[in-house]
C-alpha positions as CSV (number, residue, x, y, z in Angstrom):
1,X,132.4,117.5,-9.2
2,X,132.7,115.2,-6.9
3,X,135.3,114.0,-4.0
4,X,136.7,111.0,-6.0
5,X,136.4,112.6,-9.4
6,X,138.7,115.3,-8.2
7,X,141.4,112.8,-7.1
8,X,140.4,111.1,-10.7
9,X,141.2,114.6,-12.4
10,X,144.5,115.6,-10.7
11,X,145.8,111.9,-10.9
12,X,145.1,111.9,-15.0
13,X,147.3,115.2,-15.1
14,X,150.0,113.9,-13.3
15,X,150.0,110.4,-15.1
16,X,149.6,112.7,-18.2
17,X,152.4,114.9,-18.1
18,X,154.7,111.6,-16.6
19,X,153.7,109.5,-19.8
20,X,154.9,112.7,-21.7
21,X,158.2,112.6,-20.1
22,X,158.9,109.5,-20.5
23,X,158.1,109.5,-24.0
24,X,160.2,113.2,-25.4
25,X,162.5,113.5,-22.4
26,X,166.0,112.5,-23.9
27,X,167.2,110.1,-21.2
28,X,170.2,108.2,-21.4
29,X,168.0,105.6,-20.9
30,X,165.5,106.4,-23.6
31,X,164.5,103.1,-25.5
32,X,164.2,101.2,-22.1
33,X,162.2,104.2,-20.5
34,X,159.6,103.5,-23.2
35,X,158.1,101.1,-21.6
36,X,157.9,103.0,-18.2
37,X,156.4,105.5,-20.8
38,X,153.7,102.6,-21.8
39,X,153.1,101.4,-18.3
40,X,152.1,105.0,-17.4
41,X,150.1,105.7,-20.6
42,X,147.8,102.5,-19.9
43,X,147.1,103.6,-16.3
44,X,146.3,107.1,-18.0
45,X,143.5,105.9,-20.4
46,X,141.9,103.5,-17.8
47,X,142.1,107.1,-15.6
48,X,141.2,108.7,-18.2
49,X,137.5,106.6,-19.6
50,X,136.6,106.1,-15.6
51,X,136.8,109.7,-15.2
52,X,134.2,110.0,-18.1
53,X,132.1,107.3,-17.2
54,X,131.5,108.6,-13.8
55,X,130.4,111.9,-15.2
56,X,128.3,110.5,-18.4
57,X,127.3,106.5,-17.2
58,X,127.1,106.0,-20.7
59,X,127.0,102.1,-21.1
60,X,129.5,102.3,-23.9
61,X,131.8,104.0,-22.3
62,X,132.0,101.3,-19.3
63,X,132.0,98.3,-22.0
64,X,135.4,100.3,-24.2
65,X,138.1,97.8,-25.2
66,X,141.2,100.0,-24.0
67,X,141.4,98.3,-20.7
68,X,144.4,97.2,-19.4
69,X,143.8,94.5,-16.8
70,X,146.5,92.1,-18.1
71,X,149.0,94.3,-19.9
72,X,150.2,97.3,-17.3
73,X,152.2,95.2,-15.1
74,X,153.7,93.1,-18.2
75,X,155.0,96.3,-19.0
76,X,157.0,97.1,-16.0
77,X,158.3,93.4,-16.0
78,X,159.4,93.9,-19.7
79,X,161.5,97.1,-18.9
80,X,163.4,94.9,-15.7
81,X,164.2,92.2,-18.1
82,X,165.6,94.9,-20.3
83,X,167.5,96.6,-17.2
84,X,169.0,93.2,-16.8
85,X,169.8,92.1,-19.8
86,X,167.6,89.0,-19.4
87,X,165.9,87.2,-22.8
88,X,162.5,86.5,-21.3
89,X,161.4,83.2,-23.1
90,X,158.6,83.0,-24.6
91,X,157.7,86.8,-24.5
92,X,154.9,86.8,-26.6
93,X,153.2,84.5,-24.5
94,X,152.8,87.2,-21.7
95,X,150.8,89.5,-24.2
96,X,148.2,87.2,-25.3
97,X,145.7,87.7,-22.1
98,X,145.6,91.8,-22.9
99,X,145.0,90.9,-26.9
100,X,142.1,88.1,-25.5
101,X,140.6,91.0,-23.5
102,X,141.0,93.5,-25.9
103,X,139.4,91.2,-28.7
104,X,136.5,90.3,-26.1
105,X,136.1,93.9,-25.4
106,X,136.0,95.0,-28.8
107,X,133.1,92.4,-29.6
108,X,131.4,93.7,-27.0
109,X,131.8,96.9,-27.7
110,X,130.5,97.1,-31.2
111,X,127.4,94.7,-29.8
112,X,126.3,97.8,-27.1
113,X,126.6,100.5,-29.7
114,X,124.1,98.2,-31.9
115,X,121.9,98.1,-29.3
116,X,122.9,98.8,-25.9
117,X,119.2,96.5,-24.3
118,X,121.1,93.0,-25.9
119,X,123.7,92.8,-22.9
120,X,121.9,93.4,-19.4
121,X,123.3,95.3,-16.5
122,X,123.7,92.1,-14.6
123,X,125.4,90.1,-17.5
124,X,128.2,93.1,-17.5
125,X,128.9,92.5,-14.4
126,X,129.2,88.7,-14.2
127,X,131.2,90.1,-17.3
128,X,133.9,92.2,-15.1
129,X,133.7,89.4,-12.0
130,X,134.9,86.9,-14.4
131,X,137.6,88.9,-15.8
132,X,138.6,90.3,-12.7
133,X,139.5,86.8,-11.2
134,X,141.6,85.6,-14.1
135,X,143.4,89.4,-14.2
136,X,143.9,89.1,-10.4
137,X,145.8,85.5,-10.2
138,X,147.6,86.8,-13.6
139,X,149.1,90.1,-11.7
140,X,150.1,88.2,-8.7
141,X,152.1,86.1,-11.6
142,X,153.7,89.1,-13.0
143,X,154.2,90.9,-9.8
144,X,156.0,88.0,-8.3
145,X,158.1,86.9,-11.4
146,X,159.1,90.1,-11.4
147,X,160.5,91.0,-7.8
148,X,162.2,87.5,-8.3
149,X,164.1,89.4,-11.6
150,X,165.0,92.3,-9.3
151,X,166.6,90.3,-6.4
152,X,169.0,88.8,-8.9
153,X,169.8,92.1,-10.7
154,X,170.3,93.2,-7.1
155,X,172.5,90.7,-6.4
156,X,175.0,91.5,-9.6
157,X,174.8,94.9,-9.5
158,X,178.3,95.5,-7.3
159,X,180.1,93.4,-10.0
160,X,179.4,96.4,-12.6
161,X,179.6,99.4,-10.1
162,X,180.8,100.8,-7.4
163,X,178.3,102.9,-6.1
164,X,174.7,101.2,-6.0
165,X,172.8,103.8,-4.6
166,X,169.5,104.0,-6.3
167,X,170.4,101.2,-8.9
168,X,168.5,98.3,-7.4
169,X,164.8,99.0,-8.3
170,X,163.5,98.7,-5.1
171,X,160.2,101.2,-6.0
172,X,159.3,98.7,-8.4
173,X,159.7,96.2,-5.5
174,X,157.3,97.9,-3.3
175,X,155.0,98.4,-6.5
176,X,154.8,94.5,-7.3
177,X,154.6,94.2,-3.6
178,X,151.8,96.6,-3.5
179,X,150.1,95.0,-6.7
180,X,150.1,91.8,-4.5
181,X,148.1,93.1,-1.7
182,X,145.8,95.0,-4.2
183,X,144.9,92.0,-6.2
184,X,144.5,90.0,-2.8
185,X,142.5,92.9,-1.7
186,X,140.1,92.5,-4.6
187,X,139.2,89.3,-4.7
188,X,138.5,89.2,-1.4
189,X,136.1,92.1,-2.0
190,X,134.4,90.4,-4.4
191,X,134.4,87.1,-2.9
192,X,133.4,88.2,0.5
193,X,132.1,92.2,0.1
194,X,131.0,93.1,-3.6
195,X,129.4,96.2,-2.7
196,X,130.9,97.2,0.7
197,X,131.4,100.9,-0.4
198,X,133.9,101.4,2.5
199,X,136.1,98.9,1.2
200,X,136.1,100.3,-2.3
201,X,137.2,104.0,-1.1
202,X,140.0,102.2,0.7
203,X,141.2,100.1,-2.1
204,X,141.3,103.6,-3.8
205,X,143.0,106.0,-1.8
206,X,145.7,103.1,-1.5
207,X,145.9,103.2,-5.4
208,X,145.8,107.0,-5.7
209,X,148.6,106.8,-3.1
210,X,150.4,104.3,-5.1
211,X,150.1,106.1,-7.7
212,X,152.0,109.3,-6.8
213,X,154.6,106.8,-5.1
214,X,155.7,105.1,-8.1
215,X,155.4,108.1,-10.1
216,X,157.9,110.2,-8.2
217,X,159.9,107.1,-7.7
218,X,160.2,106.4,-11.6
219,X,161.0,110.5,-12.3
220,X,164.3,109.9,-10.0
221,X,165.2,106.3,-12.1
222,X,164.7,107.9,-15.6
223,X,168.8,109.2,-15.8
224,X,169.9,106.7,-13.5
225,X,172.5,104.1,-15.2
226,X,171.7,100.2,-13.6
227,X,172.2,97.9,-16.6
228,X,173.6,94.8,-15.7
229,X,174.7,91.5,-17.8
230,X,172.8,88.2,-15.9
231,X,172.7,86.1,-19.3
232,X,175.4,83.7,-17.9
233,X,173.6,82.5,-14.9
234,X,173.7,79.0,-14.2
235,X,171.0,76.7,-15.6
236,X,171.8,73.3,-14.8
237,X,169.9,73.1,-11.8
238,X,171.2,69.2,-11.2
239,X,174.8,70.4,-10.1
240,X,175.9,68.4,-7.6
241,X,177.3,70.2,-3.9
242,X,180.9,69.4,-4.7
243,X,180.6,70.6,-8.2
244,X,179.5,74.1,-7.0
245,X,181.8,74.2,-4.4
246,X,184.7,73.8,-7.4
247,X,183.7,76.4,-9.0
248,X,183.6,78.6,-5.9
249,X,187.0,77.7,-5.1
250,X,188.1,78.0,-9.0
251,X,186.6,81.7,-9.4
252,X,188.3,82.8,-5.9
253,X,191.4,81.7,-6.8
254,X,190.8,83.3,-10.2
255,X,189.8,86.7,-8.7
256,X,192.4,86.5,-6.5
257,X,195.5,86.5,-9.1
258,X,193.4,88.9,-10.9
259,X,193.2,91.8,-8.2
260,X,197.0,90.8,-6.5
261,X,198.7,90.3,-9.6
262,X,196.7,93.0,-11.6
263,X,196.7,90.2,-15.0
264,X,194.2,92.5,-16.9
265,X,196.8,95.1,-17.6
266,X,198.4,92.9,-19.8
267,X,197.2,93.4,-23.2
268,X,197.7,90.0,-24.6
269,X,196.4,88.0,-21.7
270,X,194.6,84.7,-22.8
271,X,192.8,82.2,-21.2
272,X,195.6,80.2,-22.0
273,X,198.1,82.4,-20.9
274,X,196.1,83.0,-17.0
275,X,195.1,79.4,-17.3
276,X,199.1,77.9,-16.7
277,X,199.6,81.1,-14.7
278,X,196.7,80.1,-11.6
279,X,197.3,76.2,-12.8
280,X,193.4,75.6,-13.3
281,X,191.7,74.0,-16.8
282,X,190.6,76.5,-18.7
283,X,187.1,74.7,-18.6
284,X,187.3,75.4,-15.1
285,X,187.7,79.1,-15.3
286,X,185.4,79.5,-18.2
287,X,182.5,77.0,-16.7
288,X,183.2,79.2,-12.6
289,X,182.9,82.6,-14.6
290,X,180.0,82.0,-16.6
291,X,178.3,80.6,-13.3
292,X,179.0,84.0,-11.9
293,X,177.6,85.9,-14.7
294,X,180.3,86.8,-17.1
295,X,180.1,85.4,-20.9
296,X,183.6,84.3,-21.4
297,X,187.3,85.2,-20.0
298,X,187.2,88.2,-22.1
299,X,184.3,90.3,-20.4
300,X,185.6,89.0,-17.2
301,X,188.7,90.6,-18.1
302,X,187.6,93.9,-19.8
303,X,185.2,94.2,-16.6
304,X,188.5,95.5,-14.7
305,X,190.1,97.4,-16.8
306,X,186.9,99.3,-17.3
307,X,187.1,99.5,-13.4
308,X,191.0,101.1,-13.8
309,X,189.4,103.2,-16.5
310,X,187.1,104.7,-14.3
311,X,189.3,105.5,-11.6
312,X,192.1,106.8,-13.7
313,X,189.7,109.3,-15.4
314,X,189.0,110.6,-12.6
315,X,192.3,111.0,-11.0
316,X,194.0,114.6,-11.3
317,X,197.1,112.8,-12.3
318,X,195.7,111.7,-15.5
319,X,194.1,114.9,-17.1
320,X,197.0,115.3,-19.7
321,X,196.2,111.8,-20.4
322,X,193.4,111.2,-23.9
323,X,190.8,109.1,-23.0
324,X,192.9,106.1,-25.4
325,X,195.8,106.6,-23.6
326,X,194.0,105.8,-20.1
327,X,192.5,102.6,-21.8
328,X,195.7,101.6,-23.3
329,X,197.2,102.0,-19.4
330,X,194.9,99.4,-18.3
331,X,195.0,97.2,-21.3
332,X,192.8,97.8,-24.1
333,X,195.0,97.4,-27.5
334,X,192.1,98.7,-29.4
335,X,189.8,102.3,-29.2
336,X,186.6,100.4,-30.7
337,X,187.2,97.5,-28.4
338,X,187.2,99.9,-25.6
339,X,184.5,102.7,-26.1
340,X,182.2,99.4,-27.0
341,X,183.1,98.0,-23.5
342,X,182.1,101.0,-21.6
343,X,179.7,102.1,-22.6
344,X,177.9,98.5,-22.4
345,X,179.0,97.9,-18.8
346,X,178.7,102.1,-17.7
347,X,176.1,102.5,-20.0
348,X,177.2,105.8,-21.2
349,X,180.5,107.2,-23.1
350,X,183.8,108.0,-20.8
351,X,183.4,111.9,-21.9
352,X,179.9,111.6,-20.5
353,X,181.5,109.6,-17.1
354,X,184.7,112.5,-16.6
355,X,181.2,115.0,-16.7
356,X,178.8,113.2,-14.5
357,X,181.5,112.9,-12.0
């Protein structure tokens, strides 16, 4: 065997037995981790049919529609829009490139097992040229769009918890930023050095490296809780200066009565109520809140008494206390309205919290 087809083998374990995990491993993230579980299964059969090409050189083989030029990164962008609660419009617009090339592939496919002299050798590879220049500007799309998605779940991760170690993707960061350079890389070997062989063994021990990075880095995500709510983010992108400074000044005046005069413990606050109490229109409020990333007064409010929750459970002076009792202290007039609220904005129930912690 040789020196590549080695690395080839012991990668397709390892991307093997991480597409497993992803896939049975009862996460409390589970649904989102299936795509993570998709992303690595595509890199997996592309590791997979180059591994048996190099050994067999079987035409077929090469020409297989399961490739993945245009689908593996839209996979890791569709599980940070699900992290941050984004709707990504238009979705099934990103997925049309892989069915095209999968379609393409297949025609071709069925063509060469006809009869493998009707494409030539130098046809297939004007073939994967082509394709590789579209699937190159179309990563550097992805990979982009989606380090753009992780800068703003960055920025709203402290408004849903405390501790942000290891919440704020930044292996996928390096990743997209590693895509970038790879896709540059290529099409500068094909534009400049198409068969420079020592380019090619760097372009893959850089992927091979790559490879075990993200691989370890997604293992250490899979448990990790880092769902954030971003749906309320401002769209008007006309707002004048003095309009935004408004709503700065509204939401700080807002969130100071909040945290000094501790409002949320209240069980019957309204915006009605807080509105004559901070003497601001309640379109104000609503209009500064939403342009910070809450829905409506309501989440803004149930956001801290979630935060008293937390501390309160953990507090020794509080064990004798149920669970309802602690979300009464803080405000909550209702169980369902409570266990609903955590577990959206801690993404996992207050008996699982007291036990993680």
């Amino acid at each position: 065997m040789r020196f590549l087809d080695s690395f080839y083998f012991i990668s397709g374990i390892q991307t093997l037995i991480i597409t497993l995990i992803f896939f049975f491993y009862k996460s409390k993230k589970i649904k989102v981790n299936r795509y993570l579980g998709l992303f690595f299964l595509t890199l997996l059969i592309e590791i997979t049919i180059h591994f048996i090409y190099q050994n067999t050189n079987l035409k077929s083989v090469y020409l297989n529609p399961l490739k993945f030029n245009f689908l593996t990164t839209v996979l890791l962008l569709f599980y940070v829009v699900k992290i941050s609660d984004l709707k990504l419009k238009k979705r099934i617009l990103y997925l049309i490139p892989a069915a095209i090339e999968f379609l393409f592939f297949s025609i071709i496919y069925i063509i060469v097992l006809i009869d493998d002299t009707i494409i030539s050798d130098q046809s297939i590879k004007n073939i994967f040229t082509t394709i590789t220049y579209f699937s190159v500007g179309f990563n550097i799309f992805i990979s982009i769009k989606t380090i753009r998605i992780i800068n703003l779940h960055r920025k709203f991760l402290p408004q849903f918890y405390t501790n942000t170690k290891n919440k704020s993707l930044n292996w996928i960061t390096v990743f997209c930023s590693f895509c970038i350079f790879y896709n540059t890389g290529i099409f500068i070997k094909i534009l400049l050095f198409p068969w420079n062989k020592q380019i090619i063994l760097f372009l893959f021990i850089i992927n091979i490296l790559i490879l075990y990075y993200i691989s370890i880095a997604s293992i250490i995500q899979i448990n990790i809780i880092n769902y954030v709510k971003i749906k309320g983010l401002p769209q008007n992108t006309k707002q004048t200066k003095s309009e935004d400074k408004e709503l700065i000044l509204a939401f700080e005046q807002v969130e100071k009565f909040m945290k000094v005069e501790q409002l949320y413990l209240n069980s019957n606050i309204s915006l009605t109520m807080f509105s004559k109490k901070v003497n601001i229109p309640k379109s104000i409020i609503s209009k500064s809140l939403k342009e910070t990333g809450y829905d409506n007064f309501n989440s803004y409010v149930n956001a801290y008494r979630i935060e008293g929750v937390k501390k309160l459970l953990l507090n020794e002076s509080y064990k004798k206390y149920s669970i309802v009792a602690i979300s009464k202290e803080v405000g909550f007039n209702s169980r369902a309205s409570f266990y609903k609220n955590f577990k959206e904005r801690v993404g996992i129930s207050p008996s699982d919290y007291i036990n993680q912690n």
